[in-house]
PDB file of N, H, CA, C and O in Angstrom:
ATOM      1  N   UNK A   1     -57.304  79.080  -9.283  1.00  0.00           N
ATOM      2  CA  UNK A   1     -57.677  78.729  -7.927  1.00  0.00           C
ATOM      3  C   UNK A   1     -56.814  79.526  -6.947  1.00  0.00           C
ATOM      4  O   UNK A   1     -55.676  79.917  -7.209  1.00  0.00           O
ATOM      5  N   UNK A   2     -57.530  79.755  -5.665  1.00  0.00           N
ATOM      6  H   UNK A   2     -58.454  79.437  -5.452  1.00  0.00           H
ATOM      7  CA  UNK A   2     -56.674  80.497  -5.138  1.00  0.00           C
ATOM      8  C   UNK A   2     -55.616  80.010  -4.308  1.00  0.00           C
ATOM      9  O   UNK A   2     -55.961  78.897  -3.912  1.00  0.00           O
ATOM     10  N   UNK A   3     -54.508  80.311  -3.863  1.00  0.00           N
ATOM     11  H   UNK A   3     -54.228  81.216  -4.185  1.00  0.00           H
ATOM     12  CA  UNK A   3     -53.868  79.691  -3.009  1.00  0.00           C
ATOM     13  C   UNK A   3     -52.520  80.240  -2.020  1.00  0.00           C
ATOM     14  O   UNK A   3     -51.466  80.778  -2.360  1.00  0.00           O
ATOM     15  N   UNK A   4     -52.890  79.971  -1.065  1.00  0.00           N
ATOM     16  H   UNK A   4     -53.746  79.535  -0.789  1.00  0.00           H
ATOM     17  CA  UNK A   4     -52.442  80.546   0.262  1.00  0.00           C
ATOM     18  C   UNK A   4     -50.558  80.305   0.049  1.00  0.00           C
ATOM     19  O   UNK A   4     -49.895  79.268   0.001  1.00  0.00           O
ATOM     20  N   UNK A   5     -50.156  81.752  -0.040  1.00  0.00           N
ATOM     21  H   UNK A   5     -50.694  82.594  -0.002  1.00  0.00           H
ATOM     22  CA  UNK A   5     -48.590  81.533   0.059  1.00  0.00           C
ATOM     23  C   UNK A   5     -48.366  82.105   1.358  1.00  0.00           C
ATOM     24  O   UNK A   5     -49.095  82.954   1.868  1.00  0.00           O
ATOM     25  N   UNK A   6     -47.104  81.503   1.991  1.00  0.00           N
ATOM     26  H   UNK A   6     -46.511  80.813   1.577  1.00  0.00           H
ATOM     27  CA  UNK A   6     -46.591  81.990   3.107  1.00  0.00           C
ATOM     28  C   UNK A   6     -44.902  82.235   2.846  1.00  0.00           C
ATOM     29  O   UNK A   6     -44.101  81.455   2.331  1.00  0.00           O
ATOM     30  N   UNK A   7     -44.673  83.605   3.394  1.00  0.00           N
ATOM     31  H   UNK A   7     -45.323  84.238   3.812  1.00  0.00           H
ATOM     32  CA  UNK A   7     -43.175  84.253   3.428  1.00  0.00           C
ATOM     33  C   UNK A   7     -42.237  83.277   4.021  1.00  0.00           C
ATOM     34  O   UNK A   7     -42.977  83.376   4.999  1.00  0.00           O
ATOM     35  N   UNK A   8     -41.309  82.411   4.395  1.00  0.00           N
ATOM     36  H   UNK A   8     -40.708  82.330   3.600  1.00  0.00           H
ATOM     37  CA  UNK A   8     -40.205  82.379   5.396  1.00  0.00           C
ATOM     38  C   UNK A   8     -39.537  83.510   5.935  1.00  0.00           C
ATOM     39  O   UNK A   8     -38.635  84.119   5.361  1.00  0.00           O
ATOM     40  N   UNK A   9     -40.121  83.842   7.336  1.00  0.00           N
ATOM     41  H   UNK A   9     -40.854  83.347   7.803  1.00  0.00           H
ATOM     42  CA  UNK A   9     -38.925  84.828   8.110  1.00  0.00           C
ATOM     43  C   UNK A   9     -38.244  84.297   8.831  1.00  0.00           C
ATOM     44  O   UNK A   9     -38.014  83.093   8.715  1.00  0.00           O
ATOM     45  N   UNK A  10     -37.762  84.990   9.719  1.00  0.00           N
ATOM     46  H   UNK A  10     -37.948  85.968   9.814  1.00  0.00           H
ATOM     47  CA  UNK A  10     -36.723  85.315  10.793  1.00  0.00           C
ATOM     48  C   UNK A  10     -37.145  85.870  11.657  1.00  0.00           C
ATOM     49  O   UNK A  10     -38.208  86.490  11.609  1.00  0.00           O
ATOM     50  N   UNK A  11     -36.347  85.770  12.736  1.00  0.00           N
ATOM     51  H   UNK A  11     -35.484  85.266  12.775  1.00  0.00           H
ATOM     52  CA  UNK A  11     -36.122  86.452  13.546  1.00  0.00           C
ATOM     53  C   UNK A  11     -34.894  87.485  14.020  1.00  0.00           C
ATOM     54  O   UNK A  11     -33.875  86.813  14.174  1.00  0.00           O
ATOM     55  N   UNK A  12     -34.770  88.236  14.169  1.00  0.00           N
ATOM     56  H   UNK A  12     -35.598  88.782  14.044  1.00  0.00           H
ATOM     57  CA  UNK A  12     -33.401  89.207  14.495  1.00  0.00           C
ATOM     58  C   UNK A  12     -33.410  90.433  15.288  1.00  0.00           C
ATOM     59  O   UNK A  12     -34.352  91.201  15.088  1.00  0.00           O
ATOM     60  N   UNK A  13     -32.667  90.701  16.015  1.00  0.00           N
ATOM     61  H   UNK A  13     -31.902  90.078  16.177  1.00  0.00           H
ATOM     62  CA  UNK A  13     -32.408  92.224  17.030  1.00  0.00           C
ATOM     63  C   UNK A  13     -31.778  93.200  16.306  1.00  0.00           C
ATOM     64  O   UNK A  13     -30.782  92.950  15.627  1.00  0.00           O
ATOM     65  N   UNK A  14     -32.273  94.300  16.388  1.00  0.00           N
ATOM     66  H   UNK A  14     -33.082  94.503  16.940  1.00  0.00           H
ATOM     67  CA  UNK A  14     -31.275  94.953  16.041  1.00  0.00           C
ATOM     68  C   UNK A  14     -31.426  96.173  17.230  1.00  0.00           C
ATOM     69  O   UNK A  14     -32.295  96.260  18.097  1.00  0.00           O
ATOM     70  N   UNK A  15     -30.520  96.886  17.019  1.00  0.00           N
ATOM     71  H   UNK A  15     -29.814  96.815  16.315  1.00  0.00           H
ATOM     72  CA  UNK A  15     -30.485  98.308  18.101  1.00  0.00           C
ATOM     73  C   UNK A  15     -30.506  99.574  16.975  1.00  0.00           C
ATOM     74  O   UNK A  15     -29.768  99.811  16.018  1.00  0.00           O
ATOM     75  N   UNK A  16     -31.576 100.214  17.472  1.00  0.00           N
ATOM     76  H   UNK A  16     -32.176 100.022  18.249  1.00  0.00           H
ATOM     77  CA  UNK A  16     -31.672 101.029  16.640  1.00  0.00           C
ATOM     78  C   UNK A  16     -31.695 102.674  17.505  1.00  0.00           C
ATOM     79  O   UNK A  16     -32.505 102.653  18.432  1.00  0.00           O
ATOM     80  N   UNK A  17     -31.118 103.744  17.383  1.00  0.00           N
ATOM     81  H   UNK A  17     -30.460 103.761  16.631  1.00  0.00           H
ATOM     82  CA  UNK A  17     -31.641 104.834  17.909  1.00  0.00           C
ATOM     83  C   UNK A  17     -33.055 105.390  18.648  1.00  0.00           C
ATOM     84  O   UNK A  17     -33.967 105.497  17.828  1.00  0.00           O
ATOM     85  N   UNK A  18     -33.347 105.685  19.727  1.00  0.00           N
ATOM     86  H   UNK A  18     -32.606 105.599  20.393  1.00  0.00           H
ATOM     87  CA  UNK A  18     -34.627 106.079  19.940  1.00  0.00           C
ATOM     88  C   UNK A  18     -35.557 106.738  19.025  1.00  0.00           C
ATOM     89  O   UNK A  18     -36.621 106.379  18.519  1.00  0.00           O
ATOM     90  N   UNK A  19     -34.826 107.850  18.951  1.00  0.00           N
ATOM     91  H   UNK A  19     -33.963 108.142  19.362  1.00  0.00           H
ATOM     92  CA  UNK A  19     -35.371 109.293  17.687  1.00  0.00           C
ATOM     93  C   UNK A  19     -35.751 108.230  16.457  1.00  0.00           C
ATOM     94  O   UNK A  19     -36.872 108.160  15.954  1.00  0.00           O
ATOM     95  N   UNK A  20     -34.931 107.648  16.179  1.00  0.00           N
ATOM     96  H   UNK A  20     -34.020 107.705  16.588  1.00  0.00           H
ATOM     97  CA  UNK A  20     -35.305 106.490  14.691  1.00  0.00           C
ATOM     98  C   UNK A  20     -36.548 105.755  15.096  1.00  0.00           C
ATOM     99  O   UNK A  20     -37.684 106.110  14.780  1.00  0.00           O
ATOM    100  N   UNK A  21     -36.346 105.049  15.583  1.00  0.00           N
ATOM    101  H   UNK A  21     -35.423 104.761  15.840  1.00  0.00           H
ATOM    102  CA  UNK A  21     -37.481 104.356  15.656  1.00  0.00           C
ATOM    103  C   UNK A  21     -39.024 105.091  16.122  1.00  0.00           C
ATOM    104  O   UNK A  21     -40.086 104.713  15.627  1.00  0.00           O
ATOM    105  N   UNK A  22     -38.953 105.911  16.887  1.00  0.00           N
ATOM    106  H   UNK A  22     -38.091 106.218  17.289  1.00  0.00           H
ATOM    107  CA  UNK A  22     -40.205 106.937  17.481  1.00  0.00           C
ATOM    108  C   UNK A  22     -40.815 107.630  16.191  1.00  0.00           C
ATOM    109  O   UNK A  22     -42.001 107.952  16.120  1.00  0.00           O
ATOM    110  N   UNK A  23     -39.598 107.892  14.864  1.00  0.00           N
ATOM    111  H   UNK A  23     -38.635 107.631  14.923  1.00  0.00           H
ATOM    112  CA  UNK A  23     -40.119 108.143  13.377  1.00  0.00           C
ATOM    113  C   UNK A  23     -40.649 107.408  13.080  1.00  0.00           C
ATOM    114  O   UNK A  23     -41.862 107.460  12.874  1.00  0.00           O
ATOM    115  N   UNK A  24     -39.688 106.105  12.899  1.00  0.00           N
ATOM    116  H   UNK A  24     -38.703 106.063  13.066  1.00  0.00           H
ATOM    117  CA  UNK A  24     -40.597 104.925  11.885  1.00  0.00           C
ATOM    118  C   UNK A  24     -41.717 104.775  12.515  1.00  0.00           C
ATOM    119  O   UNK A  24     -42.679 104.882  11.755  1.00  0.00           O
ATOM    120  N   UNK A  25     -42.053 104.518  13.870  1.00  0.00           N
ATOM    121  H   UNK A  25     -41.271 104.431  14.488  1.00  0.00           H
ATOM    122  CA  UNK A  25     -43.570 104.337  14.120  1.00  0.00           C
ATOM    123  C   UNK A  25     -44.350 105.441  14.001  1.00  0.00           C
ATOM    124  O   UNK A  25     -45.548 105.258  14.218  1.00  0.00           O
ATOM    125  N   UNK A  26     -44.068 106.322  13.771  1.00  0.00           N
ATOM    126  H   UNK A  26     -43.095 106.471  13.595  1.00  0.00           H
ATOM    127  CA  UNK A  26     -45.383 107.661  13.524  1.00  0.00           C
ATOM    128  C   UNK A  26     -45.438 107.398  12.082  1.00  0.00           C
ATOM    129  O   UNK A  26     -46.583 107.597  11.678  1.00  0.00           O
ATOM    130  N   UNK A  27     -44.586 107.002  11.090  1.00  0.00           N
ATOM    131  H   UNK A  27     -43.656 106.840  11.418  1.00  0.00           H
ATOM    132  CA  UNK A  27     -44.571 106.909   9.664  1.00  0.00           C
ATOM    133  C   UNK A  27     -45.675 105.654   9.713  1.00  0.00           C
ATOM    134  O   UNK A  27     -46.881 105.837   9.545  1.00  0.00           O
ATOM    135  N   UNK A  28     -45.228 104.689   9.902  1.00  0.00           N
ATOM    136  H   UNK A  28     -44.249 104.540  10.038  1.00  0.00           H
ATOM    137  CA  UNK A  28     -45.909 103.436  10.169  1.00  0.00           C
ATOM    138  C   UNK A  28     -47.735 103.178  10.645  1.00  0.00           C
ATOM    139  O   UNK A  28     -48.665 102.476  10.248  1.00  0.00           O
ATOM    140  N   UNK A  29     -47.521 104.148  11.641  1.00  0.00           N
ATOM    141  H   UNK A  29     -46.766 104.718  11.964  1.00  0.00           H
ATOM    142  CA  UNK A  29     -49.317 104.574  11.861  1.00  0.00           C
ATOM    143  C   UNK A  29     -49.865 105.547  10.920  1.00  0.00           C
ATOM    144  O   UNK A  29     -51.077 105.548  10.702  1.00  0.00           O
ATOM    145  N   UNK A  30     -49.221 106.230  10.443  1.00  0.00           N
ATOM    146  H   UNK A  30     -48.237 106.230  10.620  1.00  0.00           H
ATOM    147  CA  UNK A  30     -49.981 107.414   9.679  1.00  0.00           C
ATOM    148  C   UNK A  30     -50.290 106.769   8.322  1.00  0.00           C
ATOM    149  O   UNK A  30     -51.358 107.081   7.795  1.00  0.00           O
ATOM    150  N   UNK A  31     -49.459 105.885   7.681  1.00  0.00           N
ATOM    151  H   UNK A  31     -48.592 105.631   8.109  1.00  0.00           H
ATOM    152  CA  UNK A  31     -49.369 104.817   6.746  1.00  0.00           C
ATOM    153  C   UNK A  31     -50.718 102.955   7.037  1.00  0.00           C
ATOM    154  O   UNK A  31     -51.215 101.987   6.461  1.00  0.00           O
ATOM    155  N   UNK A  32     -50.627 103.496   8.025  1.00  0.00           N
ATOM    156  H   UNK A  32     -50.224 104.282   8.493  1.00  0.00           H
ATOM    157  CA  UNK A  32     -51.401 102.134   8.198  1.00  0.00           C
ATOM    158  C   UNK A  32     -51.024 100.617   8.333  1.00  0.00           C
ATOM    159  O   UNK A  32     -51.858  99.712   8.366  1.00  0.00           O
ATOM    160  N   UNK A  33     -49.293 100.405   8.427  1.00  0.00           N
ATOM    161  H   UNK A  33     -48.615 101.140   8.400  1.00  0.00           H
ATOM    162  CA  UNK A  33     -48.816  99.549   8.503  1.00  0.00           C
ATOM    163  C   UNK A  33     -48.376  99.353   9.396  1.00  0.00           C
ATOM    164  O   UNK A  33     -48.469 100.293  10.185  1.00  0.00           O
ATOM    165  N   UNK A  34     -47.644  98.133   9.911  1.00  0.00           N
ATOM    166  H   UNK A  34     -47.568  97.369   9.270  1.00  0.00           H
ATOM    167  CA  UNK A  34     -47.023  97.588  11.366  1.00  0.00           C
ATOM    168  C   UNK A  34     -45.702  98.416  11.048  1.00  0.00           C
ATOM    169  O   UNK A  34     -45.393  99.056  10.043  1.00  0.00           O
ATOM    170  N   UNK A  35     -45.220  98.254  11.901  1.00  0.00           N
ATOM    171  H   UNK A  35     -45.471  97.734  12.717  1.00  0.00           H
ATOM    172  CA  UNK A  35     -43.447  99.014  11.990  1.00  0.00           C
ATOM    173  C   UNK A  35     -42.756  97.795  11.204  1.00  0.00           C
ATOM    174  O   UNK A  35     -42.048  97.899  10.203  1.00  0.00           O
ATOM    175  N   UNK A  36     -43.083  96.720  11.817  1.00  0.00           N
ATOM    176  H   UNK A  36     -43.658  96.635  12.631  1.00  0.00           H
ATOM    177  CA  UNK A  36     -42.136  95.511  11.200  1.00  0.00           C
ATOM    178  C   UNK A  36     -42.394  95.467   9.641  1.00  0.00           C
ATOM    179  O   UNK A  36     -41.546  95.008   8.875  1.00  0.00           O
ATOM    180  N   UNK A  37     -43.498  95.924   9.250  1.00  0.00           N
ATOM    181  H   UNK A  37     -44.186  96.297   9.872  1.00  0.00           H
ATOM    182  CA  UNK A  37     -43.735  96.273   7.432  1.00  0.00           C
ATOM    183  C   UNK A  37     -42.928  97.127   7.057  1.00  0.00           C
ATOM    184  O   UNK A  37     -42.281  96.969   6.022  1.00  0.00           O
ATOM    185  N   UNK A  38     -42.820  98.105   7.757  1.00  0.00           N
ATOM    186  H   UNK A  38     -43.346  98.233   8.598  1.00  0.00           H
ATOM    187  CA  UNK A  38     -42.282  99.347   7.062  1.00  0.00           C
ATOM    188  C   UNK A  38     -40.489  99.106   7.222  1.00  0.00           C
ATOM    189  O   UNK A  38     -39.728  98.943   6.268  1.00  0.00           O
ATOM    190  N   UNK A  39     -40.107  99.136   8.628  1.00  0.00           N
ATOM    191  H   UNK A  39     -40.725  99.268   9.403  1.00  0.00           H
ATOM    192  CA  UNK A  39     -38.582  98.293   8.438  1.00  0.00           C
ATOM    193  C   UNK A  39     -38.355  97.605   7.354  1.00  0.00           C
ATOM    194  O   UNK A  39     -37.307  97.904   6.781  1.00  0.00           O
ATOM    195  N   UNK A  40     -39.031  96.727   6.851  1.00  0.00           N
ATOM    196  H   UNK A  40     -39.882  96.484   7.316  1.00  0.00           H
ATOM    197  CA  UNK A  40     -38.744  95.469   6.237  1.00  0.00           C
ATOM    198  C   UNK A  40     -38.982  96.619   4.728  1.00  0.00           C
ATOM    199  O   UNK A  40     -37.945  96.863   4.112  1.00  0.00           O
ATOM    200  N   UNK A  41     -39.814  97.030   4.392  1.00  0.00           N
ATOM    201  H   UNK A  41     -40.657  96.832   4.893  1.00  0.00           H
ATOM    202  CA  UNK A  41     -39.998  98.042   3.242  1.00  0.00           C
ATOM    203  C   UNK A  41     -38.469  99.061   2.871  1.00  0.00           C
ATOM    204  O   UNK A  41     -37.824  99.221   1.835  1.00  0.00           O
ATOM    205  N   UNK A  42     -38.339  99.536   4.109  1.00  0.00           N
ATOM    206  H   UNK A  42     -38.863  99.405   4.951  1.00  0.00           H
ATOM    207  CA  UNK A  42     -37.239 100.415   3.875  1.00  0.00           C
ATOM    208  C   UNK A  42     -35.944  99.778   3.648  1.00  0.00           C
ATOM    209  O   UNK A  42     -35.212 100.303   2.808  1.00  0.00           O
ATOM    210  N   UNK A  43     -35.434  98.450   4.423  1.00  0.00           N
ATOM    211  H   UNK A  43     -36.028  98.023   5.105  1.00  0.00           H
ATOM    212  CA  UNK A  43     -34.543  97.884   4.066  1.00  0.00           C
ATOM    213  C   UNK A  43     -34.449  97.428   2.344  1.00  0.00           C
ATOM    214  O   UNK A  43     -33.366  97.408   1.759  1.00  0.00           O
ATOM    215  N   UNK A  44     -35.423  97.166   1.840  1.00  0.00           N
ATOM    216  H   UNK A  44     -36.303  97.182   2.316  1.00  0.00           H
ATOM    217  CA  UNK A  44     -35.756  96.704   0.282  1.00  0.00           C
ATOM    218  C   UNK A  44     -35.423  97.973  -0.333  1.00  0.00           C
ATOM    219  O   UNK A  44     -34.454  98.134  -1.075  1.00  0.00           O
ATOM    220  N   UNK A  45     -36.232  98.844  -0.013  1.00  0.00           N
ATOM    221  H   UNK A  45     -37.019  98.713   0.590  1.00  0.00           H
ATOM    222  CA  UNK A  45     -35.884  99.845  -1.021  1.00  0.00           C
ATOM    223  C   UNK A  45     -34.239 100.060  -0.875  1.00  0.00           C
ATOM    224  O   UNK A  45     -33.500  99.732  -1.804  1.00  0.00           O
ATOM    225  N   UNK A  46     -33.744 100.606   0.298  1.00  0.00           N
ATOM    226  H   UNK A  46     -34.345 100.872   1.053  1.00  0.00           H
ATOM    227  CA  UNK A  46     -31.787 101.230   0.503  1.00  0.00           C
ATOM    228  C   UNK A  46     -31.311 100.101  -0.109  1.00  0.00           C
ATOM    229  O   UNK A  46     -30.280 100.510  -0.643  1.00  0.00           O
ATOM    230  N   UNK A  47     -31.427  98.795  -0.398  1.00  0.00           N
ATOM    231  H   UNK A  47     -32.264  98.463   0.036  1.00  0.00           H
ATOM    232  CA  UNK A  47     -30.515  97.805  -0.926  1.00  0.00           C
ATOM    233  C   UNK A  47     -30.671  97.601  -2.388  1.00  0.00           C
ATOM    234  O   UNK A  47     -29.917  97.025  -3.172  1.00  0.00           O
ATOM    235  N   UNK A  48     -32.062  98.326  -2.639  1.00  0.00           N
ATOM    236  H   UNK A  48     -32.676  98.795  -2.003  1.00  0.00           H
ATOM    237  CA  UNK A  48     -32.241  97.964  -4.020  1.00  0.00           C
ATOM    238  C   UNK A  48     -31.235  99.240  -4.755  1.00  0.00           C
ATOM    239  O   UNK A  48     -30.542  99.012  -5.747  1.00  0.00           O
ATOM    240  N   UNK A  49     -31.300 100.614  -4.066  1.00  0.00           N
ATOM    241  H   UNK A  49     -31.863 100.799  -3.261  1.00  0.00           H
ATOM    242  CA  UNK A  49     -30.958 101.989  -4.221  1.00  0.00           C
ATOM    243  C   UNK A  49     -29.837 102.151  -3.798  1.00  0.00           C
ATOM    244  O   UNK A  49     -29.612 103.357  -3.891  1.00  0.00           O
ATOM    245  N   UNK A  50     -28.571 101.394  -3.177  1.00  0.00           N
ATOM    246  H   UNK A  50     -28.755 100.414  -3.102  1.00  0.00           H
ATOM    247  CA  UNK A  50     -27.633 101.289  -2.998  1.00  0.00           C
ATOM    248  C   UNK A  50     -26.733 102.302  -4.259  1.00  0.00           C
ATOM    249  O   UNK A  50     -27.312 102.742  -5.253  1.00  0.00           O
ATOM    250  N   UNK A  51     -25.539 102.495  -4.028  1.00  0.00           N
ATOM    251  H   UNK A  51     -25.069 102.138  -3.220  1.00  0.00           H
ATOM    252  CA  UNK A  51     -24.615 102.812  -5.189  1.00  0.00           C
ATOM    253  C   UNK A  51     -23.759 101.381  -5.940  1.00  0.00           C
ATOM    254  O   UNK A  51     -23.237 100.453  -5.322  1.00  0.00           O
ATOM    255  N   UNK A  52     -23.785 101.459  -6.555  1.00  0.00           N
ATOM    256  H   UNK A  52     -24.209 102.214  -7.057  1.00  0.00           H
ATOM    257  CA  UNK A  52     -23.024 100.375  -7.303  1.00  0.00           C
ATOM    258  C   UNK A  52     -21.526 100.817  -6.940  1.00  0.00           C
ATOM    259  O   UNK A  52     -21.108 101.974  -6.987  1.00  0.00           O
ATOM    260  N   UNK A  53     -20.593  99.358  -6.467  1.00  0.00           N
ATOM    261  H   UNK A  53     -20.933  98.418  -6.429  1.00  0.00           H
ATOM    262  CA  UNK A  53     -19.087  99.928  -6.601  1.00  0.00           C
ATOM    263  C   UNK A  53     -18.693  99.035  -7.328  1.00  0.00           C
ATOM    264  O   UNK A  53     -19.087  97.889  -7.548  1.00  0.00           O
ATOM    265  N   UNK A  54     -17.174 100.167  -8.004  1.00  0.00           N
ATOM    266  H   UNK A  54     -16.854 101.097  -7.825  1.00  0.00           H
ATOM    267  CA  UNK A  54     -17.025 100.441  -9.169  1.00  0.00           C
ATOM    268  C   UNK A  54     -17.482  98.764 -10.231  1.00  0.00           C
ATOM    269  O   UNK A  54     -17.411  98.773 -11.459  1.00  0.00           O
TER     270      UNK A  54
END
């Protein structure tokens, strides 16, 4: 059966560079996703891809 899941978010500010963000949204449209997808995408991936210390 099917059934409707919902995420828990947040809310949060951050300050980000102009030049940065004017990327992520051309990435974001050319991709087909909201900016807030793709933020949220890129943060997953750098934390998953982190370096391990020692």
């Amino acid at each position: 059966m099917f059934k409707v899941e919902k995420t828990e978010m947040i809310n949060k500010t951050f300050r980000l560079p102009v030049e940065l963000v004017e990327k992520l949204a051309t990435v974001a449209q050319n991709q087909g996703v909201s900016l807030n997808n793709l933020v949220k995408q890129c943060c997953e991936y750098a934390l998953k891809n982190m370096e391990k210390e020692g």
